[in-house]
C-alpha positions as CSV (number, residue, x, y, z in Angstrom):
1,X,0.0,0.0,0.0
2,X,2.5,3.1,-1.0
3,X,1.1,6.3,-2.3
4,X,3.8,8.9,-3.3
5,X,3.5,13.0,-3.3
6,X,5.4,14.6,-4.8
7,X,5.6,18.4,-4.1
8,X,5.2,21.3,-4.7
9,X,2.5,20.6,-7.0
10,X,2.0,18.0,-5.5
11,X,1.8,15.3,-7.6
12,X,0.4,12.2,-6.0
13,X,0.3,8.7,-7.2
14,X,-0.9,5.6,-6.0
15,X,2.3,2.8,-6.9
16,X,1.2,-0.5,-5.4
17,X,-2.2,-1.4,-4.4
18,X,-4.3,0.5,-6.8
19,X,-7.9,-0.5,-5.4
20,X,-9.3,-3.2,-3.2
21,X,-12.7,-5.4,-3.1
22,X,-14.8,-7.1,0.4
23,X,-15.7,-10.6,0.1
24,X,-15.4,-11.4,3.4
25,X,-17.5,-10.7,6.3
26,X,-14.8,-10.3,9.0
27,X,-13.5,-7.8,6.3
28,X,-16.2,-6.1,5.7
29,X,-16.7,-5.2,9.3
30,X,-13.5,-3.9,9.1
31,X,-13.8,-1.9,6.1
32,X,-17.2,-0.5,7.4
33,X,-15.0,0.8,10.5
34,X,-12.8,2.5,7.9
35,X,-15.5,4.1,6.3
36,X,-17.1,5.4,9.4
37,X,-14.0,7.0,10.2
38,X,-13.2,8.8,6.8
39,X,-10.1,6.5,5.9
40,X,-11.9,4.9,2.7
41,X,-14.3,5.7,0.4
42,X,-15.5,3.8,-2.8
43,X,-14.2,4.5,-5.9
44,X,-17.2,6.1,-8.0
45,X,-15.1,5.9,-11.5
46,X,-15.3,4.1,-14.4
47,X,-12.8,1.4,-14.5
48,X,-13.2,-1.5,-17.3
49,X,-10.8,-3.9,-19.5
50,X,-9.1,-1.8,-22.1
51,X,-8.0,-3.8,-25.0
52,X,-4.7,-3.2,-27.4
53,X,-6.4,-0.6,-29.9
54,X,-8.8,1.2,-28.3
55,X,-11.7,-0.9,-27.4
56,X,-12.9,-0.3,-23.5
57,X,-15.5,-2.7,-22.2
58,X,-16.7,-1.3,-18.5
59,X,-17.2,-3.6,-15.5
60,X,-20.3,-3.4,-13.4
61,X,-19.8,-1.0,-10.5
62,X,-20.6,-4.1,-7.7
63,X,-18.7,-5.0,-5.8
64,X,-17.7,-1.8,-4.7
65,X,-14.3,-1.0,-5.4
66,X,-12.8,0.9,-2.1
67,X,-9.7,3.5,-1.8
68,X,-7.8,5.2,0.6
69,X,-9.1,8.8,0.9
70,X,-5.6,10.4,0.7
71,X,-4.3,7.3,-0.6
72,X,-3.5,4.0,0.2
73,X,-0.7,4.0,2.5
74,X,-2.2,6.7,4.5
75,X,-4.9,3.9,5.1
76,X,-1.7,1.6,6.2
77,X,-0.1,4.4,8.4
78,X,-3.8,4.8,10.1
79,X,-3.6,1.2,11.4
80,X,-0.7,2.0,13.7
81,X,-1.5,5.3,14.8
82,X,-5.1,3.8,16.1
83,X,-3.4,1.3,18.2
84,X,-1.9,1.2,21.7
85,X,-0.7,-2.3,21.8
86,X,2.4,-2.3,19.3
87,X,5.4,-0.3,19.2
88,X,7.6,0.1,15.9
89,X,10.8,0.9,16.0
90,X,12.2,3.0,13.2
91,X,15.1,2.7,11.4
92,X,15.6,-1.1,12.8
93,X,17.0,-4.0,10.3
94,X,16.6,-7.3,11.9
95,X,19.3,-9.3,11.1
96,X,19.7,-12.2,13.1
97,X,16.7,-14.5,15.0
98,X,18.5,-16.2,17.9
99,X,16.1,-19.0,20.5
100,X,17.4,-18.9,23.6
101,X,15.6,-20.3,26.9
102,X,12.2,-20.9,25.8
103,X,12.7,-16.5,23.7
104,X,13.5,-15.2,20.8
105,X,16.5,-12.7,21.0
106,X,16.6,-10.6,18.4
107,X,19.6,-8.2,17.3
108,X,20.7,-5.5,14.4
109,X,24.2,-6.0,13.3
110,X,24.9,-7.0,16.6
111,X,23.4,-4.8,18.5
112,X,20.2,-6.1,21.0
113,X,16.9,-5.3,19.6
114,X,14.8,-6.7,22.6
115,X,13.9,-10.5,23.8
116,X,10.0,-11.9,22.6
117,X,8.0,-15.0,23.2
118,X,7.1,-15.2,19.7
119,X,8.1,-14.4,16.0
120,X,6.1,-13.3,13.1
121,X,7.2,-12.9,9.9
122,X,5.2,-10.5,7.6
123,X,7.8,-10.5,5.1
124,X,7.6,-12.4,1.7
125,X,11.4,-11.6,-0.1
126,X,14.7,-12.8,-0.1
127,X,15.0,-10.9,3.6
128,X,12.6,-13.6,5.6
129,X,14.7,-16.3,3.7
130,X,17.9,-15.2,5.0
131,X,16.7,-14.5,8.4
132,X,15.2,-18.0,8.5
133,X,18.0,-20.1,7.6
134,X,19.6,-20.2,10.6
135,X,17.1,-19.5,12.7
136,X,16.6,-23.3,13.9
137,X,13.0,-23.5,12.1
138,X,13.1,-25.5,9.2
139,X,9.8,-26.5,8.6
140,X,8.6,-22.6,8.0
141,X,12.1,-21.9,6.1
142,X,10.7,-24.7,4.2
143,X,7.4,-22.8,3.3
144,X,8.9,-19.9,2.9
145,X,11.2,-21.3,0.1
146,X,8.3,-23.1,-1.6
147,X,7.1,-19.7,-2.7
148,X,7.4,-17.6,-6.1
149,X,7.2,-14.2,-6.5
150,X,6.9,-12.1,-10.1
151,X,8.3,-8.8,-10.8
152,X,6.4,-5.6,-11.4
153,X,7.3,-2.5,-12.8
154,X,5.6,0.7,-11.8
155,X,5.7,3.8,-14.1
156,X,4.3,7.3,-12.7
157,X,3.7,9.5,-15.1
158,X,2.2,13.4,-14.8
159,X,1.0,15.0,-17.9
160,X,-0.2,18.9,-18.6
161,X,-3.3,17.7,-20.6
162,X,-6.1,14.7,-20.1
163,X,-4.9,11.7,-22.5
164,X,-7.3,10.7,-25.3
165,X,-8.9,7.7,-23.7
166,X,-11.6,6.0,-24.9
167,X,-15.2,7.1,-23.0
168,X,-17.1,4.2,-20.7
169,X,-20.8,4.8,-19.9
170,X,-22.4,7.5,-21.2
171,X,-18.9,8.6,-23.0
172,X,-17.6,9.5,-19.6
173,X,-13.5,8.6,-19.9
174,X,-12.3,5.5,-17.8
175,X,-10.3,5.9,-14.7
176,X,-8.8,2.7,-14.4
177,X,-8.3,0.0,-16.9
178,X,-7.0,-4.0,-16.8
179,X,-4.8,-3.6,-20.2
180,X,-5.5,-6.9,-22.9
181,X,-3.0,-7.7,-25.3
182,X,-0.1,-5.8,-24.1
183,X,3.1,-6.7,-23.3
184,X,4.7,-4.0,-21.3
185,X,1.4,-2.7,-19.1
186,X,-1.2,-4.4,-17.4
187,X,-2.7,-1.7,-15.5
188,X,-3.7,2.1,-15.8
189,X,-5.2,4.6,-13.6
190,X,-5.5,8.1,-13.7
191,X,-4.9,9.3,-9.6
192,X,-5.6,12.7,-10.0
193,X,-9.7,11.8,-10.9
194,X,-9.6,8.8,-8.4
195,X,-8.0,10.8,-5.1
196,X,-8.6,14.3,-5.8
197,X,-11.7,13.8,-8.1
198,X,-10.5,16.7,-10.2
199,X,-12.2,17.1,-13.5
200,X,-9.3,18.9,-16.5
201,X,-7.7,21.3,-14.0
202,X,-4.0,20.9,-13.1
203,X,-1.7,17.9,-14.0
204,X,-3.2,14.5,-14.8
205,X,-0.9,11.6,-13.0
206,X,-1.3,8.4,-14.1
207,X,0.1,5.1,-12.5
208,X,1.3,2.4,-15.3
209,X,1.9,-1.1,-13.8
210,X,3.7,-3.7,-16.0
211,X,3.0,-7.5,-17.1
212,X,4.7,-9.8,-15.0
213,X,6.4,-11.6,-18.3
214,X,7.9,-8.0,-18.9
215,X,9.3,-7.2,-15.4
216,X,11.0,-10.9,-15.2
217,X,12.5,-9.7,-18.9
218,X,13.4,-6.5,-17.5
219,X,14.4,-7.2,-13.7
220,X,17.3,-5.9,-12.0
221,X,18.1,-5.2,-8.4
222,X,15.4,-2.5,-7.1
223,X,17.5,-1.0,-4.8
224,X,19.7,0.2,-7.8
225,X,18.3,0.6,-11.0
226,X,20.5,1.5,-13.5
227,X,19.6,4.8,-15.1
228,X,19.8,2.8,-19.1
229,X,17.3,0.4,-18.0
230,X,15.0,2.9,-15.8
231,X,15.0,4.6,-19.1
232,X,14.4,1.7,-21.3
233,X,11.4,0.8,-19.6
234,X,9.6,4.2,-19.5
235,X,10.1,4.1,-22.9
236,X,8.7,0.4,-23.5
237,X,5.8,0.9,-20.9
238,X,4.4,4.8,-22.9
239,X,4.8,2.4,-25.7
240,X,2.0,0.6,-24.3
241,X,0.4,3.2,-23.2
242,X,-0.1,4.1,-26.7
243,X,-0.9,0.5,-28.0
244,X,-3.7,0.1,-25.7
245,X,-5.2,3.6,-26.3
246,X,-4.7,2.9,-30.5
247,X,-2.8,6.0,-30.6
248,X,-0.1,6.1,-33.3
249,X,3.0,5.7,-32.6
250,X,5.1,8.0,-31.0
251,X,1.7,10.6,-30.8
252,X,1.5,10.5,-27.0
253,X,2.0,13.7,-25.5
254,X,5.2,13.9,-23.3
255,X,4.9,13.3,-19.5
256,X,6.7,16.4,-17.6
257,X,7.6,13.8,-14.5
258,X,8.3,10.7,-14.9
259,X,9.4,8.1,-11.9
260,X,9.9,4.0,-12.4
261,X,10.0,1.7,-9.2
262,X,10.1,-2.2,-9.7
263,X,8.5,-4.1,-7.2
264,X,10.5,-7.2,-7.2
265,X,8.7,-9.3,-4.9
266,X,5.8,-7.7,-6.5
267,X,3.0,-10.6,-6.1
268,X,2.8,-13.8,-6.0
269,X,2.5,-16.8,-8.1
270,X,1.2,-19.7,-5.7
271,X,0.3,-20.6,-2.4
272,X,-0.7,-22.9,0.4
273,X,-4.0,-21.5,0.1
274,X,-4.6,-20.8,4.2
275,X,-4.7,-18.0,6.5
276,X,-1.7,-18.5,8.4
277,X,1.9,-20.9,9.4
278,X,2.4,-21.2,13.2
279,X,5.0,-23.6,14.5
280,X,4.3,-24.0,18.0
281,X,7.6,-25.7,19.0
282,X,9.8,-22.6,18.0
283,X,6.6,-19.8,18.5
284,X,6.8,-18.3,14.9
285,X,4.7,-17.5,12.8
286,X,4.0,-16.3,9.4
287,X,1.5,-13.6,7.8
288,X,0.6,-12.1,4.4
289,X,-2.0,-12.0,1.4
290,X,0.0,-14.7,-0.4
291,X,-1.0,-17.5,2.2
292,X,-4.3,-17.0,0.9
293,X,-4.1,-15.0,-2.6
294,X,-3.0,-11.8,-3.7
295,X,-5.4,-8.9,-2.6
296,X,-5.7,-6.5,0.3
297,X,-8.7,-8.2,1.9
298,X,-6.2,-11.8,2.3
299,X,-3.5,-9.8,3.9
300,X,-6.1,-8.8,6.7
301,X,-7.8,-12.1,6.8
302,X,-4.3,-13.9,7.4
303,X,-3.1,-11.2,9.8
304,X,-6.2,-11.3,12.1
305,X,-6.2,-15.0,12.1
306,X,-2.6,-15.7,13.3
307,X,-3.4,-13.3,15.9
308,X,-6.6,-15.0,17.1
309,X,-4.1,-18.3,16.9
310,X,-1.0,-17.2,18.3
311,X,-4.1,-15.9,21.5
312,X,-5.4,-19.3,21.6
313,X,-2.0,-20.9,22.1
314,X,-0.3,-19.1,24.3
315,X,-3.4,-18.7,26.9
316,X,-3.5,-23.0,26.5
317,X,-0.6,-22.4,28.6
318,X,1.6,-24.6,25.5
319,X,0.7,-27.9,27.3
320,X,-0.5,-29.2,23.6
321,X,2.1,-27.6,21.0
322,X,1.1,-30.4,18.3
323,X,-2.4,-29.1,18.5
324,X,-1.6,-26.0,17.1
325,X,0.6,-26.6,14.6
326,X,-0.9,-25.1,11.1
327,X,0.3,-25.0,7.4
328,X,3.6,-26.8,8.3
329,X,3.1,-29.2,5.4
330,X,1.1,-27.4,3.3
331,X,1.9,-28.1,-0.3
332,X,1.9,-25.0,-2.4
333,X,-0.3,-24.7,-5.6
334,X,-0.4,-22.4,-8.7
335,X,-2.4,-19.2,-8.1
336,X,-4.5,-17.6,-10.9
337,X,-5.5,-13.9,-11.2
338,X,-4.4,-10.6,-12.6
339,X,-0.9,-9.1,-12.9
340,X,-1.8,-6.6,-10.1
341,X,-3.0,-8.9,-7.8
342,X,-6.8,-10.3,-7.2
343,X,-9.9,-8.5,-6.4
344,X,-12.5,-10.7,-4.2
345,X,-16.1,-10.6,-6.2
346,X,-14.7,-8.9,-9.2
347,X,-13.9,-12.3,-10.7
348,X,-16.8,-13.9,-10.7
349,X,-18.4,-10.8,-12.1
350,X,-15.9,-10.8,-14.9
351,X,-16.7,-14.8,-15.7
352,X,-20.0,-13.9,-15.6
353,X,-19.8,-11.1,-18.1
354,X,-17.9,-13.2,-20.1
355,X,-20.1,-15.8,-20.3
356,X,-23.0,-13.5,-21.2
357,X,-20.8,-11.9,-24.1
358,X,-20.4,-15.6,-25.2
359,X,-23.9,-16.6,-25.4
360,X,-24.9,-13.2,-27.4
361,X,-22.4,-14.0,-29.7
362,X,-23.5,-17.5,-29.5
């Protein structure tokens, strides 16, 4: 969930989670406490499949589609600030997991970051792997190995004037789009309609999000992207831009900012398919949408139910660790959906529309 502003304008641009969907009840009881509060609000805009050339077929506006009112990661940020119960500690790079007596000690290039009767692990990348190797827990460092991750690229781009886009209902231009039949983007969404709901006025920032198949192609190490390739793939990626609008080539009016991130641990590719991995015999566990998909709404749900697990096991007193064991010996299985990730109750309404569009055509 990162949003980035950039000032003075400012400019401000969505650049991971772009929307998310509530299947769930648990969630939705959560989301409704978000909306109470002013944190979320649904995203009224047109948003559709957009198709190399110019055609734009609109989705169905249910389920809701929800966004952070400033935002996405100002959702995130809200989390903490709400709660009285955990402490962060900023700038802190755990770097070594060492049991000791019945604890975990944990410590930052040496230095003593605090003793804890349990672990979680909220992190899907190469830094959880490393941690866990010698951490004396093999059967999560097991799990944790089992999974695949793709690469995404993200392009933010601001421009003076609206781009030509093709018009949804009632001709009214699209605000987000799933791209068909291009390599380099999956994903469009103009921010400045979705979070400021501003009409022509001012700059028009847009977030482009990659195919998966082109940030594998085009992946190097995110921390430092070298300046040929960060300029090799704004280039592909307004290519695509242009593809999927059917614009000619080389028509599409010059973005005056311009900013590429790759995500690359972006989303993932399969998964256990449950909520959670606790091993009671070394009190660790793990947490994160890919134990259950790839959407907003599967982080939560796995968060909240190692947290109702972790409750139950430590106020059993640990008399029965085997009993709580969960997701140990899960196998891991291919997981479908979008390049950016799944939205809960959108799929089915896409199959369905589908379908229909095949039995007219039938």
């Amino acid at each position: 969930m990162g949003t980035r502003i950039i000032d003075p304008q400012p400019l401000i641009f969505d650049h991971a989670a772009q929307f998310f969907t509530v299947s769930d009840s648990q969630f939705a009881e959560l989301v409704d406490s978000w909306l109470e509060k002013g944190l979320v609000q649904e995203w009224q805009g047109i948003i559709g499949k957009l198709n190399v050339g110019g055609q734009f077929v609109s989705l169905p506006s249910s389920p809701p589609r929800y966004v952070g009112v400033n935002g996405m990661r100002p959702l995130a940020d809200s989390l903490l600030s709400e709660t009285s119960l955990v402490n962060v500690v900023r700038p802190c790079w755990i770097s070594k997991l060492d049991p000791f007596n019945g604890m975990w000690y944990l410590s930052e290039n040496g230095k003593p970051q605090g003793q804890f009767d349990a672990i979680v692990i909220a992190h899907n990348g190469k830094c959880a792997n490393r941690l866990l190797a010698s951490s004396g827990l093999p059967l999560i460092a097991r799990q944790m190995k089992r999974l695949e991750l793709s690469s995404i690229w993200a392009l933010l781009a601001a421009f003076e004037d609206p781009l030509p886009i093709p018009g949804g209902a009632a001709s009214s231009p699209f605000e987000g789009a799933f791209v068909k039949g291009v390599d380099s983007v999956s994903w469009m969404a103009n921010n400045t309609k979705k979070l400021l709901h501003s009409q022509n006025s001012g700059p028009h920032c847009w977030t482009f999000l990659s195919t998966a198949a082109y940030g594998k192609r085009n992946k190097v190490p995110q921390e430092n992207i070298p300046n040929a390739t960060a300029e090799k793939v704004k280039v592909g990626m307004l290519g695509g831009v242009e593809a999927a609008l059917g614009l000619p080539k080389e028509s599409l009016q010059k973005p005056f900012y311009t900013r590429v991130q790759l995500w690359g641990a972006a989303l993932p590719t399969n998964t256990p398919g449950i909520p959670c991995i606790f091993d009671p015999q070394g009190r660790a566990g793990i947490c994160g949408d890919w134990l259950l998909g790839s959407s907003l709404e599967s982080a939560a749900l796995s968060g909240m139910a190692l947290a109702n697990h972790m409750a139950d096991y430590f106020q059993s007193g640990g008399a029965r660790p085997e009993e709580f064991a969960v997701g140990l010996m899960n196998e891991f299985q291919p997981l479908g959906g979008h390049d950016i990730g799944q939205f809960p109750g959108l799929e089915s309404q896409k199959q369905t529309n589908e379908a229909q569009a095949y039995e007219l055509a039938s």
